[in-house]
C-alpha positions as CSV (number, residue, x, y, z in Angstrom):
1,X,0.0,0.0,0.0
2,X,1.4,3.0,-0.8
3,X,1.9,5.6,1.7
4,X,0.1,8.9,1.8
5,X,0.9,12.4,0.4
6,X,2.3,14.5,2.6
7,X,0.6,17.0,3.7
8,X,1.3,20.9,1.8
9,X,1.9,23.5,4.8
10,X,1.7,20.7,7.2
11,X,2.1,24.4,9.8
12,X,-0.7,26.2,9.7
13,X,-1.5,29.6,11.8
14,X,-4.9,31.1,11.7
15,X,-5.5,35.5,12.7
16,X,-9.0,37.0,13.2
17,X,-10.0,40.3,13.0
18,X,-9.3,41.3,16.5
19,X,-12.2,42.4,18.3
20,X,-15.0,40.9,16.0
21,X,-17.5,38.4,17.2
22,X,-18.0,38.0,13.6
23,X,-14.6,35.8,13.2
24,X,-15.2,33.7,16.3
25,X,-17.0,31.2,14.6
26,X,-15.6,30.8,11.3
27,X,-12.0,30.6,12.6
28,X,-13.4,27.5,14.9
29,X,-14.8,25.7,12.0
30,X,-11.7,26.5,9.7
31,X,-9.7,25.2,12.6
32,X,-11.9,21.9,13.0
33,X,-11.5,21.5,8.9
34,X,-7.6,22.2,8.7
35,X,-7.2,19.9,11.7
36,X,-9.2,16.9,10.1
37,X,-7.5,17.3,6.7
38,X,-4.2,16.6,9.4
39,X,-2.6,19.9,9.6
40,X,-0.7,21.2,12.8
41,X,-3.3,24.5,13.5
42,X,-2.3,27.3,15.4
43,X,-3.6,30.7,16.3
44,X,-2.0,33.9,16.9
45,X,-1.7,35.8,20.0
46,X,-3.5,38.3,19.6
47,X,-6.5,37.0,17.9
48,X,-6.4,34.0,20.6
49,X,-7.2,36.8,23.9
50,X,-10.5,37.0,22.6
51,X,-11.2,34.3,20.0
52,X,-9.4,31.4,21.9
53,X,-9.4,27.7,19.9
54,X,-9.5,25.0,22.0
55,X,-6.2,22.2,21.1
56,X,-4.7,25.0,19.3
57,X,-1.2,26.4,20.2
58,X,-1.0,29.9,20.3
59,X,2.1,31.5,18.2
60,X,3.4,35.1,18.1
61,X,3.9,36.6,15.0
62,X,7.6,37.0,15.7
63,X,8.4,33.4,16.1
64,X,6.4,32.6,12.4
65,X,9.3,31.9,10.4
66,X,10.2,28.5,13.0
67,X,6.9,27.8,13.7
68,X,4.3,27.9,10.6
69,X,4.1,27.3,6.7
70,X,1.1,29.1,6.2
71,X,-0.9,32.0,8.0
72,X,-4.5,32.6,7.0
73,X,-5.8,35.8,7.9
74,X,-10.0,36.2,8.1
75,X,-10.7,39.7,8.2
76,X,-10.4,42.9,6.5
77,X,-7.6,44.5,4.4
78,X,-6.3,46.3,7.9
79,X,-5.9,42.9,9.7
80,X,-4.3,41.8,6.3
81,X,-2.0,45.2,6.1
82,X,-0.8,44.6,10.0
83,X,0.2,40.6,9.9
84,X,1.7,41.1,6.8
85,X,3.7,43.7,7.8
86,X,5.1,41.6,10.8
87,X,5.6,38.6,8.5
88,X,7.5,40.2,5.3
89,X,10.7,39.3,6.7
90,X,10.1,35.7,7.1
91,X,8.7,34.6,4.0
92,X,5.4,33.5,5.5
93,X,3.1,33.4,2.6
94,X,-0.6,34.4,3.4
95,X,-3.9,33.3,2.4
96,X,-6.8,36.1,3.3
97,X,-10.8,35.6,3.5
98,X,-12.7,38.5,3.4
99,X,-15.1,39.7,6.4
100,X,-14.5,43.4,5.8
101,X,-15.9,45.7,3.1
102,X,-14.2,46.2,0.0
103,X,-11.3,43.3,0.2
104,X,-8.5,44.3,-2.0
105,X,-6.0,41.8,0.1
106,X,-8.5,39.7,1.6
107,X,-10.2,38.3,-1.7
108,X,-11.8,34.8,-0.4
109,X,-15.3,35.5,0.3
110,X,-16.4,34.4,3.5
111,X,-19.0,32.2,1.3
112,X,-16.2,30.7,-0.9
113,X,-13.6,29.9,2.4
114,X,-13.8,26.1,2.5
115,X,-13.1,25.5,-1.3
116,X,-11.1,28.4,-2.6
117,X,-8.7,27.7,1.3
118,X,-8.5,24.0,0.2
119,X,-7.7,24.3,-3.4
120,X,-4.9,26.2,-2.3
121,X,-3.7,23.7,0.5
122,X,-3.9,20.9,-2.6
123,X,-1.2,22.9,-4.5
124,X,-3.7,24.8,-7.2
125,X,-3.3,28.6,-6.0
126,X,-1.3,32.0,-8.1
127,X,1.3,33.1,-5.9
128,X,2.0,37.2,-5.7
129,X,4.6,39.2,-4.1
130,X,4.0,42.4,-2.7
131,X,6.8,45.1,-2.5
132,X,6.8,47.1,1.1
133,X,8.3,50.3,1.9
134,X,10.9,51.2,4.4
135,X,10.4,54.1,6.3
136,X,13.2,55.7,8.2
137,X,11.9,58.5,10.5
138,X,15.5,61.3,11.3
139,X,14.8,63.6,13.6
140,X,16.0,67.2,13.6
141,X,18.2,68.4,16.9
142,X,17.9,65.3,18.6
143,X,21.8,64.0,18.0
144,X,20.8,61.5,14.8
145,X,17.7,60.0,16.9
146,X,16.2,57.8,13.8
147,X,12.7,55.5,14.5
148,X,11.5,52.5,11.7
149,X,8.4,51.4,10.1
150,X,7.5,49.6,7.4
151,X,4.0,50.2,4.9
152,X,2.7,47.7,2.8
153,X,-0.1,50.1,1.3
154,X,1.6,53.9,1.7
155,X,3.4,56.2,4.0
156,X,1.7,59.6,4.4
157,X,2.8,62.7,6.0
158,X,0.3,65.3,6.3
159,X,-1.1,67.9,8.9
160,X,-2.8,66.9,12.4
161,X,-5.7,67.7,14.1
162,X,-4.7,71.7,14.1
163,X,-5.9,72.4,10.9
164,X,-3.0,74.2,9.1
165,X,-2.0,73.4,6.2
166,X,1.9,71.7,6.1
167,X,4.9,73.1,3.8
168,X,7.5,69.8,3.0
169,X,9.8,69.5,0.5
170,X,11.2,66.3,-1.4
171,X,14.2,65.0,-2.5
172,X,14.9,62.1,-5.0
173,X,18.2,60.3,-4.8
174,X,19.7,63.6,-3.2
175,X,17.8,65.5,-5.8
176,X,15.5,68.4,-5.0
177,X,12.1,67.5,-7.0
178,X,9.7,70.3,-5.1
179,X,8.5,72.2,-2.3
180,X,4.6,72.4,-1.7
181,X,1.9,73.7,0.8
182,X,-0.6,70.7,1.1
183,X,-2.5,68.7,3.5
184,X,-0.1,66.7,3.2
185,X,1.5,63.6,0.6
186,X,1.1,60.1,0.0
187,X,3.7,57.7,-1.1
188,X,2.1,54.0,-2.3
189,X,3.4,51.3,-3.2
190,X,1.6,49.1,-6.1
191,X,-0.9,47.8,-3.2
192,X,-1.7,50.9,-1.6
193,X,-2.5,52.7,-5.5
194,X,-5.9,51.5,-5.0
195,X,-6.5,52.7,-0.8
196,X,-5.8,56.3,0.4
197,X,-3.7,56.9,-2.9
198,X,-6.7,56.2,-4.7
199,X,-9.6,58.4,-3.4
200,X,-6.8,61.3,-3.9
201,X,-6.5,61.0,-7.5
202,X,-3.7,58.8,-7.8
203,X,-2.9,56.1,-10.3
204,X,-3.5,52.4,-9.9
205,X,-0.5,50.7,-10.7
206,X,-0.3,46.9,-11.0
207,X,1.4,44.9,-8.8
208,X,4.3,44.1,-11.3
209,X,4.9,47.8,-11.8
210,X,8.0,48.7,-10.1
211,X,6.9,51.8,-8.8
212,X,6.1,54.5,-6.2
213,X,3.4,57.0,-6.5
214,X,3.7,59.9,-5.3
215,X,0.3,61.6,-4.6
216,X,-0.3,65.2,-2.9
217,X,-2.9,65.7,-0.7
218,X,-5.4,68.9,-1.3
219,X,-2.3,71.0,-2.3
220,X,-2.1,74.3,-2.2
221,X,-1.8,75.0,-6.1
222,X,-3.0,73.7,-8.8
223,X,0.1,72.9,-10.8
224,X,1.0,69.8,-8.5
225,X,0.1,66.2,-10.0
226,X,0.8,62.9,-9.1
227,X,4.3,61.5,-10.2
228,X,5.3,57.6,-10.4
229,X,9.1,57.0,-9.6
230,X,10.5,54.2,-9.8
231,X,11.2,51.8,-6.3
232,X,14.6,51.7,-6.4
233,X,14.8,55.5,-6.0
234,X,15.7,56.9,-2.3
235,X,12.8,59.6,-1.1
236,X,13.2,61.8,1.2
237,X,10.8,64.1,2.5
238,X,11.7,67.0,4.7
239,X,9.1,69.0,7.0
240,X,9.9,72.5,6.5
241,X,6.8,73.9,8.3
242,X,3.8,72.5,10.7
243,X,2.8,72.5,13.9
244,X,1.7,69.9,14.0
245,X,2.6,67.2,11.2
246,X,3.3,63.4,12.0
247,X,3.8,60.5,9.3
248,X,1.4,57.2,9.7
249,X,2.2,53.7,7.6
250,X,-0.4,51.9,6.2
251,X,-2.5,54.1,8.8
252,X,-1.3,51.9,11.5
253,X,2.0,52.8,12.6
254,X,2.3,56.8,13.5
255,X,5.3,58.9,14.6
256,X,4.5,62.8,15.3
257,X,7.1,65.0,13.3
258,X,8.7,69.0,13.6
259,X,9.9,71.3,11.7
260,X,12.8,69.8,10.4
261,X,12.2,66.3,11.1
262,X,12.9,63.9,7.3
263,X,11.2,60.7,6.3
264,X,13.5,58.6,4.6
265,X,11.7,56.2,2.3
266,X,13.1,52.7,0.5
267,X,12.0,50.0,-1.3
268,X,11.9,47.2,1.6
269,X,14.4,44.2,1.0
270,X,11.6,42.0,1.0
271,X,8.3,40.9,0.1
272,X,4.8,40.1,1.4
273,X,3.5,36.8,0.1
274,X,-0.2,36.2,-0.7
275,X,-1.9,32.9,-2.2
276,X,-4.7,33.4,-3.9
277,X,-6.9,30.4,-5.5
278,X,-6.4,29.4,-9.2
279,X,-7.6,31.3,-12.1
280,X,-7.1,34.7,-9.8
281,X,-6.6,37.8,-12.2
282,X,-5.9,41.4,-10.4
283,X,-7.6,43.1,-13.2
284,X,-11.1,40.8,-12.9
285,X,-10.5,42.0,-9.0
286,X,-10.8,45.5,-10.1
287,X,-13.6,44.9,-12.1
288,X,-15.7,43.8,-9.2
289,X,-14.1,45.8,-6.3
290,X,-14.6,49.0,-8.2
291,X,-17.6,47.9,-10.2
292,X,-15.8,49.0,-13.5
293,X,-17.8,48.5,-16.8
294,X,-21.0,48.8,-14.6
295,X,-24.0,51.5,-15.7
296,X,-25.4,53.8,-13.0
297,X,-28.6,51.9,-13.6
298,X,-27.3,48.5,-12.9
299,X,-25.2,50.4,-9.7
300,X,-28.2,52.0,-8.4
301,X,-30.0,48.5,-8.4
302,X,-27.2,47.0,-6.2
């Protein structure tokens, strides 16, 4: 008798949306699923304080890499944005089922989990990687204090709850590009062109497009337009004057900022990972997500 297949991402670490009863019951019954199908099911930290899975080990994000094969994320793109960004570095590869709105990242619908997640685990699945950016935060008078972050959809610095308007200027590869009075500026990677970037006028670019957008926010003439650069170029973007400014990755990670103050951005030396099922196509995704070739009729029937 021959012996059986082994089993593809034997390692398998589930995440919730933290806070929503709305997870709590499909993580149990992916968990029951994965674990009679004979993977090793785990759940991470986090998630497990309120969604807890009983004979499931609980595993931070930071020990991944030794622990798990696979992470699948059921949530929204924000739960998506935040394990993702922890997991870049190790090479995780993620899987995400949508209970959120729109579900750019997350693209399983909640309807769809148990098939789409086990075609996949049988070896049938598109694999994408997603470039990140490195944000280096310097800070003016302060002896060469620098802080980190890392976006997977943008870094944006822009004005705070005072109301004034923010002058910065930026540099590319030591090169002076311009100075502007705005609300403030987004720079996206491919994955963030269709978020914050997005509803500010900026470009999509697809994944394979190695690129940053660089995207103003409300500024203060009307001569300034969006600009792709490409990723391997070093941005650097200096607050010249604000009160009150501060920089924010993927809208999760913020770091107040003064006069003086430069955000240092790079392409990341590594990707994020996602699996998505068979016969995926990013521009199909768009189609749906942003209801592209749809009438207003047809829209206002929805």
């Amino acid at each position: 008798m021959p012996a059986p297949a082994p089993v593809r991402f034997p390692r398998i670490a589930l995440v919730g949306r933290h806070g929503s009863p709305d997870a709590s019951e499909p993580l149990a019954h992916l968990a029951r699923l994965l674990r009679g199908r004979g993977h090793d099911v785990a759940v991470e930290l986090e998630t497990a304080q309120w969604s807890p899975l009983p004979g499931c080990a609980v595993v931070d994000p930071a020990e991944a890499h030794a622990r798990v094969d696979l992470v699948i994320v059921l949530g929204g793109d924000g739960t998506m944005l935040s394990i993702a960004r922890r997991l870049a570095p190790t090479g995780v590869p993620l899987i995400g089922v949508n209970l959120g709105r729109l579900g750019f990242l997350t693209d399983i619908p909640l309807a769809r989990m148990e098939p789409s997640v086990f075609e996949i685990l049988d070896g049938s699945y598109v694999e994408e990687r997603r470039s990140l950016i490195a944000a280096r935060i310097e800070r003016a008078g302060t002896g060469g204090h620098v802080e980190h972050a890392l976006g997977l959809n943008d870094v944006v610095v822009n004005r705070g709850a005072l109301g004034s308007l923010i002058e910065y200027a930026i540099d590319i590869d030591d090169r002076f590009v311009f100075a502007m009075r705005a609300d403030g500026v987004i720079v996206a990677t491919p994955t963030g062109s269709t978020a914050y970037a997005l509803s500010a006028g900026g470009p999509i670019l697809a994944p394979e497009v190695p690129a940053f957008a660089l995207v103003p926010v409300a500024p203060h003439a009307l001569t300034h337009r969006p600009i792709a650069v490409p990723d391997t170029a070093r941005i650097a973007i200096t607050v010249q004057h604000g009160r009150d400014a501060s920089v924010h990755c993927d809208g999760q990670a913020h770091f107040e900022l003064g006069e003086g103050d430069r955000v240092v951005l790079n392409l990341a030396p590594y990707h994020a990972r996602f699996l998505h099922p068979a016969g995926y196509d990013y521009f199909a995704m768009l189609r749906q997500k942003l209801h592209w070739s749809e009438t207003p009729e047809r829209l206002r029937q929805t």
